[in-house]
C-alpha positions as CSV (number, residue, x, y, z in Angstrom):
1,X,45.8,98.7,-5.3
2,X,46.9,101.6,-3.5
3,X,44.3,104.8,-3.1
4,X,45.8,108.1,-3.9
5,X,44.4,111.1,-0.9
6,X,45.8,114.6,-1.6
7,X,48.3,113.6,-3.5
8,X,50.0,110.6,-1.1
9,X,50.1,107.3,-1.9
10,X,48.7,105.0,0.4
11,X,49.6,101.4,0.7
12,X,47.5,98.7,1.4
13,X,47.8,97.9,5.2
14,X,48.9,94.9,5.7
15,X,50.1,93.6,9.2
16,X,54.3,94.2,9.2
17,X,54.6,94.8,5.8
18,X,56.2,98.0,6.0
19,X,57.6,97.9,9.5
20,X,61.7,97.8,9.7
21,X,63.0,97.0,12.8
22,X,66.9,98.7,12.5
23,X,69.2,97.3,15.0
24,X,68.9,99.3,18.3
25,X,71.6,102.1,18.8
26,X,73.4,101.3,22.3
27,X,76.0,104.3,23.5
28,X,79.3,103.1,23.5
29,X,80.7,101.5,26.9
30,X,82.1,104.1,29.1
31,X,83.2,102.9,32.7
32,X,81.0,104.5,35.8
33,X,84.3,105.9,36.6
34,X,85.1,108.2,34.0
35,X,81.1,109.3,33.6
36,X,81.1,112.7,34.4
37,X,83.3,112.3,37.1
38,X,83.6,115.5,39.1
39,X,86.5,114.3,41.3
40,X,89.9,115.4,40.3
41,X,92.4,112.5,40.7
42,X,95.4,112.9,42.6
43,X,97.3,112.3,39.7
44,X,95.9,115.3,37.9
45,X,96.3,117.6,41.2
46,X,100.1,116.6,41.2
47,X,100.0,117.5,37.3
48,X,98.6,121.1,38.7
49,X,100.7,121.6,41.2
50,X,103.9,120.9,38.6
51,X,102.3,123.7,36.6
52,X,103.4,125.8,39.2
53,X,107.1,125.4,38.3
54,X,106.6,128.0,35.5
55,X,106.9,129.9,37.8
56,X,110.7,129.5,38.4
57,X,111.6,130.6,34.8
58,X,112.4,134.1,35.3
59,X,110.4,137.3,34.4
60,X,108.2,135.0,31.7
61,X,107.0,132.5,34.7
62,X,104.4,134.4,36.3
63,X,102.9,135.7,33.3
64,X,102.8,132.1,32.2
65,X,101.5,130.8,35.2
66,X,98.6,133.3,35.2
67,X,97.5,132.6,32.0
68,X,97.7,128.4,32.8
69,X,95.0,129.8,35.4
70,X,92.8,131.6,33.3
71,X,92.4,128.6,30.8
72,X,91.8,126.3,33.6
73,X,89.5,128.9,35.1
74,X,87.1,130.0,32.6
75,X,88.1,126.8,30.2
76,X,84.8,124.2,29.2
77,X,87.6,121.1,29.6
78,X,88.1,121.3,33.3
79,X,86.3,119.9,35.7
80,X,84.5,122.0,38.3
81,X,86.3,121.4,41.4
82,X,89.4,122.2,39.3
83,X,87.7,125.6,38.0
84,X,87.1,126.6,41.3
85,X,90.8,126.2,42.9
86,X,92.1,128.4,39.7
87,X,89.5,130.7,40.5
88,X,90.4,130.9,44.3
89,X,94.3,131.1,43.3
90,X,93.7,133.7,41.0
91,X,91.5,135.9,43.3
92,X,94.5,134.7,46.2
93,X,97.4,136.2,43.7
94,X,95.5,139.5,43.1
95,X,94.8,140.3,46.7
96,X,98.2,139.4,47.2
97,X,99.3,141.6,44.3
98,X,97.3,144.8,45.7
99,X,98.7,144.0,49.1
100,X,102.6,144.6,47.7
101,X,102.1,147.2,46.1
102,X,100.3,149.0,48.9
103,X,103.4,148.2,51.1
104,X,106.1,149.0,48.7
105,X,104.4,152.6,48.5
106,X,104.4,152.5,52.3
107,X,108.1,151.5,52.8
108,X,109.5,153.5,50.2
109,X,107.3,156.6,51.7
110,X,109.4,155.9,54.6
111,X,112.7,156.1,52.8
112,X,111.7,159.4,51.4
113,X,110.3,160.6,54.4
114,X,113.7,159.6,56.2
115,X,116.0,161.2,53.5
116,X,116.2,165.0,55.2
117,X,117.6,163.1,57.9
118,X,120.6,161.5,56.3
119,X,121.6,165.1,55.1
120,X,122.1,166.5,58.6
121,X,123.5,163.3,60.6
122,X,123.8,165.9,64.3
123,X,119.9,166.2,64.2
124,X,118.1,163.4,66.0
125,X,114.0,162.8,65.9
């Protein structure tokens, strides 16, 4: 007979009457290898490096190439040593970026600063 308390039901207790036992839930086999493996492959760094052949297609290339850096850079998908390198190579390209335009200015403010004299070629500096 079951007792009612506060509006439950209570069954009688017997031992295991209600007790289920479900199969146990086991996580599917994954090999220790490819467990959150932080280590990027040699395979994957050759894969990478091919990447940078976008580069060769004219005036699209390094645009291209840049953004292949920002999704591997600030993507969830890569893997961290991975992240870092884009990271670096972007940070490398900037510098490098700043560093040519600071000498373009520079050479080209030689060219102007040579042009009075290529007017008068009998007055030597």
């Amino acid at each position: 007979m079951s007792e009612t308390t506060e509006g439950y039901v209570q069954e009688p207790s017997a031992p295991y009457a209600s007790v289920q036992n479900p199969a146990p839930a086991y996580a599917p086999y994954v090999p220790v290898a490819q467990q959150n493996d932080p280590t990027v492959s040699i395979g994957m760094w050759v894969g990478v490096y091919a990447l940078a052949l976008i580069n060769l297609i004219p005036f699209l290339g390094p645009i291209g190439y840049i953004i292949v850096l920002c999704v591997i850079a600030f993507g969830n998908n890569s893997k961290p040593s991975l992240q870092n390198w884009a990271k670096a190579m972007l940070i490398i390209m900037g510098v490098l970026f700043v560093l040519g335009v600071i000498f373009t200015l520079a050479f080209w403010g030689l060219i102007v600063a040579m042009m009075p004299a290529l007017d008068n070629p009998t007055v030597y500096y």
